[in-house]
C-alpha positions, 0 to 999 in steps of 0.5 A: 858815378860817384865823383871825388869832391876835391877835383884839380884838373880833369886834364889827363893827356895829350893827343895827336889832333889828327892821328889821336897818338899819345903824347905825355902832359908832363913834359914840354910838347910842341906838335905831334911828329905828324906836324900836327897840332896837339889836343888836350885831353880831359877825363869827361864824364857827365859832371854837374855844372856846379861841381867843376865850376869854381867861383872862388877864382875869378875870370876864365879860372872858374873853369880850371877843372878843365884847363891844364895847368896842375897846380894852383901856384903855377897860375900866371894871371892879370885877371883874364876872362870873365869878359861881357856879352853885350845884347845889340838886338834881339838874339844878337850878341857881341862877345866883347874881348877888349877888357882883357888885359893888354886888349885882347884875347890874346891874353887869355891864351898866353896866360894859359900857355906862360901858366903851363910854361912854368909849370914845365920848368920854361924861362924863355919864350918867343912868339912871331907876332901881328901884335896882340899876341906879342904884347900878351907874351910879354906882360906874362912872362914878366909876371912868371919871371920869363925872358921874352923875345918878340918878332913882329913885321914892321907895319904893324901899328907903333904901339904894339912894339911898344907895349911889348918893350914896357913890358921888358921884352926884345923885339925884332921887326921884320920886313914882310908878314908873320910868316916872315917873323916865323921864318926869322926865328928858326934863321936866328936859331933861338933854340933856348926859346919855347916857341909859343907859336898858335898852335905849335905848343898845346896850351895857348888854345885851351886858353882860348876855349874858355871864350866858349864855356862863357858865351854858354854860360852868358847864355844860360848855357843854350848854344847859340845858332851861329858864332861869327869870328875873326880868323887869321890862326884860328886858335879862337874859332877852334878853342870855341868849338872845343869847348862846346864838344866838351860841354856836350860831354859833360852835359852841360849843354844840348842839340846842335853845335853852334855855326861857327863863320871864319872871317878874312878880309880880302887882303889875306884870305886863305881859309875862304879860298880852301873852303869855297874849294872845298879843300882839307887844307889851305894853301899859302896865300901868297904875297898878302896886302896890308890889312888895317885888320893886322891880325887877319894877316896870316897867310898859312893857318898852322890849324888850317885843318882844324878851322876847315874841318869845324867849318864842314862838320858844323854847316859852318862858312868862310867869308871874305870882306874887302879891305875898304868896308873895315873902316867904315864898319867901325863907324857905322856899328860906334854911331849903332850901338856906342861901341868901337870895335877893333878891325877885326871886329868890324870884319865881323860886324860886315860879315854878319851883315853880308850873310843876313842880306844874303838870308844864311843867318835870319833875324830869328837866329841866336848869333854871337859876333866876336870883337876880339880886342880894343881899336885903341891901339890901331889908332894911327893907322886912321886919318 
């Protein structure tokens, strides 16, 4: 077939994740009235590499044929994307999200979602937070000219809350968990407020996707074996799998779909409880402790669905860590390979080692480990 050599974007509608109902791309969408989250859809077909990869955008807009937003004047951007995989051995890899902007990957989803927020006409916003995703809302809706308005528990690290009023945004902490904060803005009735929940608007997650067409192209587009990522809303870990269907489609890639392993930690373990139930859905986790990994802390995955289906289809695993390996964790990968990760990286680095011992990964696999942000700003939660 012969492809038109101009492409904006292959975006075309939105979808029902579970029912496949039709919803329309151009008016403001939160979930489907399922109470399911909503797929972006894209018209795929087999397409060179080179024909939908644009190099004259820099981090994750390289992929912009196949992210939602329609014009290119809507692009809300602080140079998200375009992060490194650093090699630790041989065929292990750390997919190192902390020189995102604000330190995290969270930047990449809300780029995408304030992107698309602007492009739909939104001028405020609010988001229940464990933190990063709070910082990222803010720094983005001030450079969109947006209002933010932030709900974050009170134990989160200082910092946080912080970088969030540098940058313009109310905050609100909250006694108890985001499932609290959540709670607290639908009793503050915000109804002028898009709520950029995970996973109750569209777009954060196509953000999030684009972590997997680099882990492919950093790898020269060969899929890697297992991917191993820290889960609390589970937008990452979906987003990556998304992305690989997608490039299946396209072509780009060949063979199996990547393991994809959910990381909790034994403070807030909802996903590995359902999946070692082997439950389609998780249940609530009821009364979670306090995690020095706060982005763990999410005791009902809005996309629990998602995460466990992924986890099924792809031969995948759930693995909890405890509470006191974290830290150490981080110390033993510093001294190893002068790297620091965030606690929720070191979740990772932990799981890894645990299904290595346990012979579910094996040295001659490909494994890509996911640090999803910088410790920097969880430093004084540490003695």
């Amino acid at each position: 077939m012969q492809h038109p050599t101009i492409i904006r974007t292959l975006f075309s509608h939105l979808r029902c994740s579970k029912y496949g109902d039709f919803y329309a791309k151009d008016k403001v969408q939160t979930y489907s009235n399922a109470d399911k989250p909503l797929w972006a859809c894209y018209e795929l077909e087999e397409y060179p590499i080179m024909d939908l990869i644009d190099s004259s955008y820099e981090g994750m807009w390289r992929y912009r044929k196949l992210l939602p937003v329609e014009w290119d004047e809507n692009i809300v951007s602080l140079g998200e994307g375009g992060t490194p995989m650093i090699s630790l051995e041989d065929k292990l890899f750390l997919k190192d999200e902390a020189s995102n902007p604000t330190g995290s990957f969270k930047a990449r989803g809300l780029a995408m979602a304030i992107s698309k927020a602007k492009e739909l006409g939104i001028t405020k916003c609010v988001i229940p937070t464990a933190g990063n995703a709070g910082g990222a809302m803010s720094a983005y809706c001030t450079k969109a000219g947006m209002e933010a308005y932030v709900y974050m528990p009170k134990e989160t690290p200082k910092t946080f809350a912080k970088e969030c009023k540098f940058f313009g945004a109310k905050v609100k902490l909250i006694d108890g968990n985001i499932g609290d904060c959540a709670a607290q803005i639908k009793a503050d009735g915000l109804e002028d407020c898009f709520d950029v929940s995970t996973l109750k608007e569209p777009y954060r997650l196509e953000g999030k996707k684009t972590m997997g067409y680099e882990i492919a192209e950093q790898l020269n587009w060969e899929i890697p074996e297992v991917i191993v990522y820290p889960t609390g809303g589970g937008t990452g870990l979906i987003g990556i799998w998304k992305a690989f269907e997608e490039m299946m489609q396209l072509g780009w890639v060949a063979g199996e779909m990547p393991r994809m392993v959910a990381v909790q930690s034994e403070a807030c373990y909802p996903i590995v409880e359902a999946f070692e139930a082997g439950a389609s859905q998780a249940r609530k986790f009821q009364n979670p402790a306090i995690s020095l990994a706060n982005g763990l802390r999410v005791p009902s995955a809005f996309g629990d669905e998602l995460i466990l289906n992924i986890l099924y289809q792809g031969n995948g695993k759930a693995v909890k860590v405890p509470e006191a390996d974290i830290e150490s964790s981080i110390h033993q990968f510093a001294q190893k390979y002068g790297i620091l990760l965030s606690p929720e990286g070191a979740a990772v680095y932990k799981a890894y080692q645990k299904l290595l011992a346990d012979h579910w990964i094996t040295k001659d696999m490909r494994v890509v480990l996911l640090n999803t942000g910088t410790i920097y700003k969880y430093m004084e939660n540490f003695v």
